[in-house]
C-alpha positions as semicolon CSV with decimal commas, in nm:
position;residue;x (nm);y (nm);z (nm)
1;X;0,000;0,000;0,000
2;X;0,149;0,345;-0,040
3;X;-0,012;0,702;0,014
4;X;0,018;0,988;-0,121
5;X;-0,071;1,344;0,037
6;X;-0,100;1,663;-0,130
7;X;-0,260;1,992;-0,104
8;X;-0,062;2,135;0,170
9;X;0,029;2,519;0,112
10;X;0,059;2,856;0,252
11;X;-0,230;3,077;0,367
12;X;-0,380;3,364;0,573
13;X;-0,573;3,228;0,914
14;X;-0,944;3,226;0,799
15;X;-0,840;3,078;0,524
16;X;-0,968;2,711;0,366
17;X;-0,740;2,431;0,215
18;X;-0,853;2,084;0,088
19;X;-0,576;1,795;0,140
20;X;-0,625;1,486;-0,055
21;X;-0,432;1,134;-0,010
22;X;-0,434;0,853;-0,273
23;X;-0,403;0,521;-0,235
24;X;-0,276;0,233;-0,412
25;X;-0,154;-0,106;-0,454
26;X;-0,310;-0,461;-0,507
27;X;-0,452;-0,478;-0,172
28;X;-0,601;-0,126;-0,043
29;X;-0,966;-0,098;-0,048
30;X;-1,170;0,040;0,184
31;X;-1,307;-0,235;0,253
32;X;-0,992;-0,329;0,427
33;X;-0,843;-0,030;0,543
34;X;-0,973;0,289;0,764
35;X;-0,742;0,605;0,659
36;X;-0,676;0,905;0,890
37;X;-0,524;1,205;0,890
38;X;-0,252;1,323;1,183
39;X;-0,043;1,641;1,176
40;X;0,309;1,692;1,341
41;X;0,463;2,049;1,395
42;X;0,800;2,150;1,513
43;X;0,923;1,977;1,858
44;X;0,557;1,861;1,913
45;X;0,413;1,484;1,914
46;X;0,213;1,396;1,619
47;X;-0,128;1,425;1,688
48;X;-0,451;1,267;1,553
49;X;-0,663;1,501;1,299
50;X;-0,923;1,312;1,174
51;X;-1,010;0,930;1,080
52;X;-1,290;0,726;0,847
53;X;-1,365;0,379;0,885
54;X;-1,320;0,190;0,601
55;X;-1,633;-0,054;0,677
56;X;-1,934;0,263;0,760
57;X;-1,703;0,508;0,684
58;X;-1,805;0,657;1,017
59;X;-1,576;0,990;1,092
60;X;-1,379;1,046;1,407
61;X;-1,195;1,421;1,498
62;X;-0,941;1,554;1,760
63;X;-1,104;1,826;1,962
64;X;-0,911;2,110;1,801
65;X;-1,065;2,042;1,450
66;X;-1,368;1,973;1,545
67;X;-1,661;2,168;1,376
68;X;-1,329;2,292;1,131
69;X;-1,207;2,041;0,939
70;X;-1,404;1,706;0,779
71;X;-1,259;1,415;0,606
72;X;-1,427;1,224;0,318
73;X;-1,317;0,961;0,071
74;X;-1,381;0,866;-0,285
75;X;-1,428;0,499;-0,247
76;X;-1,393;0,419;-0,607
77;X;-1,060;0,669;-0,631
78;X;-0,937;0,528;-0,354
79;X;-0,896;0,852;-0,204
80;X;-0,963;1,035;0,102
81;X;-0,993;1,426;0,146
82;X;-0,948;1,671;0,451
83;X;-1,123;2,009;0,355
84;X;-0,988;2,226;0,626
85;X;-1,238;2,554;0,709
86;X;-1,127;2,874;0,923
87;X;-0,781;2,781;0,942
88;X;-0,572;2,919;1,255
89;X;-0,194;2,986;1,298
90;X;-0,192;2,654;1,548
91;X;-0,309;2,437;1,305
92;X;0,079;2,456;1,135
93;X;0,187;2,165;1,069
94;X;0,308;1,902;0,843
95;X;0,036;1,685;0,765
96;X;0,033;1,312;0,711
97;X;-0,244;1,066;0,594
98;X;-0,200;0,692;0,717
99;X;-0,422;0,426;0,686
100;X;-0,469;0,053;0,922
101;X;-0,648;-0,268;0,852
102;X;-1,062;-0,227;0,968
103;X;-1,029;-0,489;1,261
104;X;-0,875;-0,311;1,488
105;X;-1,020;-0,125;1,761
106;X;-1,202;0,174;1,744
107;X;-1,056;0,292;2,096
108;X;-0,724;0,320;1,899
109;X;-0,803;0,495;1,597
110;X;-0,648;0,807;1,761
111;X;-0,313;0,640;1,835
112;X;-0,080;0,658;1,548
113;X;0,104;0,355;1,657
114;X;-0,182;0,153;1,516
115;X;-0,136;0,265;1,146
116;X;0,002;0,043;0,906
117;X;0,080;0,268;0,611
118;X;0,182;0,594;0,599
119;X;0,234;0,892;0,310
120;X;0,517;1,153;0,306
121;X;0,307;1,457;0,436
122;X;0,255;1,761;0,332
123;X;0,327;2,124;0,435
124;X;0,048;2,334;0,557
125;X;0,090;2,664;0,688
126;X;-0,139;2,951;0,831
127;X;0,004;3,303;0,855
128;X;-0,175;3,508;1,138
């Protein structure tokens, strides 16, 4: 499986930006893998963004996006999207898309350790 983010860019707080990561390889589908976004900036731990379930496709959010930012996926481009509203300078980041197998727990989809697959991330930065 490999991912690959893009989308990230420079912009004024307020602002909107859409991220979208691809998929591919002979075994990703969503019907075997749940994809997530996390975000890592400078000196800090990555932390969880967002995450869909690859079975309901049910939508998960860290409390500092929440009502901001909402994830969605393409099932038949094997693609998922972050579309990222009111943007704020703390929200700087480099942001990475991962993606794990369905059966694991949904009391871990916020713990990065869990992923399987990860893409390269990409910049995204908000100017105050």
């Amino acid at each position: 499986v490999q991912l690959q983010a893009s989308g990230g860019g420079l912009v004024q707080a307020g602002a909107s930006l859409s991220l979208s990561c691809a998929a591919s390889g002979r075994t990703f589908s969503f019907s075997r893998y749940g994809m997530a976004w996390f975000r890592q900036a400078p000196g800090k731990e990555r932390e969880f963004v967002a995450a869909i379930t690859g079975s309901e496709g049910s939508t998960y959010y860290g409390d500092s996006v929440k009502g901001r930012f909402t994830i969605s996926r393409n099932i038949a481009e094997n693609t998922v999207y972050l579309q990222m509203n009111g943007l704020k300078p703390e929200d700087t980041a480099v942001y990475f898309c991962a993606a794990r197998l369905n059966w694991k727990a949904i009391s871990t989809i916020r713990a990065p350790t869990t992923y399987d697959y990860w893409g390269q991330g990409t910049q995204v930065t908000v100017s105050s």
